[in-house]
N, C-alpha and C positions, 0 to 999 in steps of 0.2 A: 446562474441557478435556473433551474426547470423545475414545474409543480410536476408529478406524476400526471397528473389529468393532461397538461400538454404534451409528456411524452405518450402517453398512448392516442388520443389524438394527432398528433404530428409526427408520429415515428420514424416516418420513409424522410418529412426534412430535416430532424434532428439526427437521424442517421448519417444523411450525407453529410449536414456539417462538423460529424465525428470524424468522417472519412479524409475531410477536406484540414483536419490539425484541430478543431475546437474539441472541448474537453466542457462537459458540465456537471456539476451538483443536482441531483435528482431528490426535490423534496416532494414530503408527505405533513402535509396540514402545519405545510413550513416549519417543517424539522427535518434536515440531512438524512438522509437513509443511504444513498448511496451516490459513485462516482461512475459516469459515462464520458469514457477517453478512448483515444484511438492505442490500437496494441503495437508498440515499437518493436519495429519491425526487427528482427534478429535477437532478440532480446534471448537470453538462456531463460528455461525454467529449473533448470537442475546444473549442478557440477557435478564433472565429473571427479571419481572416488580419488583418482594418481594428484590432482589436482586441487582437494580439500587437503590429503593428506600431503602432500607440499611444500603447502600452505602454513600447516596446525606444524608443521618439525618446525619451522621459522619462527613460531608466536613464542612471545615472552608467557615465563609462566601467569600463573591468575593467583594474584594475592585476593584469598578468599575473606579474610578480613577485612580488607578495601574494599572489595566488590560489594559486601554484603553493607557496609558501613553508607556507602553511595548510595544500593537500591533503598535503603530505609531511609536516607534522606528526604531521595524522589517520592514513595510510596508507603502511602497508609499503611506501614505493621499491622493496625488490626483488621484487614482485612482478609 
């Protein structure tokens, strides 16, 4: 973990040791606000369309009553 005041302070070492594989938690009055990691390299930000749809002919259908039975286990209905 890193306070924000030592990332702006220290930017140019905390930089290099992102460069170098270190990965840190950027807090704020010691609460998580954010993550500082290095970007893997080749990494996709998108698929492509021939290759989603591929994909989605192969998936089993979606039993929407399981689904929906699952997410309200995980997660507050009333929210």
């Amino acid at each position: 973990m890193i306070a924000q005041r030592d990332l702006r302070n220290d930017s140019g070492k905390v930089l290099a040791a992102v460069v170098a594989g270190e990965s840190f938690l950027v807090t704020r009055n010691g609460t998580p606000v954010a993550e500082l990691r290095p970007v893997v390299a080749g990494r996709r930000t998108r698929v492509p369309r021939a290759e989603l749809l591929a994909a989605l002919a192969t998936a089993r259908p979606l039993d929407r009553r399981a689904w929906r039975s699952e997410l309200d286990a995980i997660v507050d209905p009333g929210l």
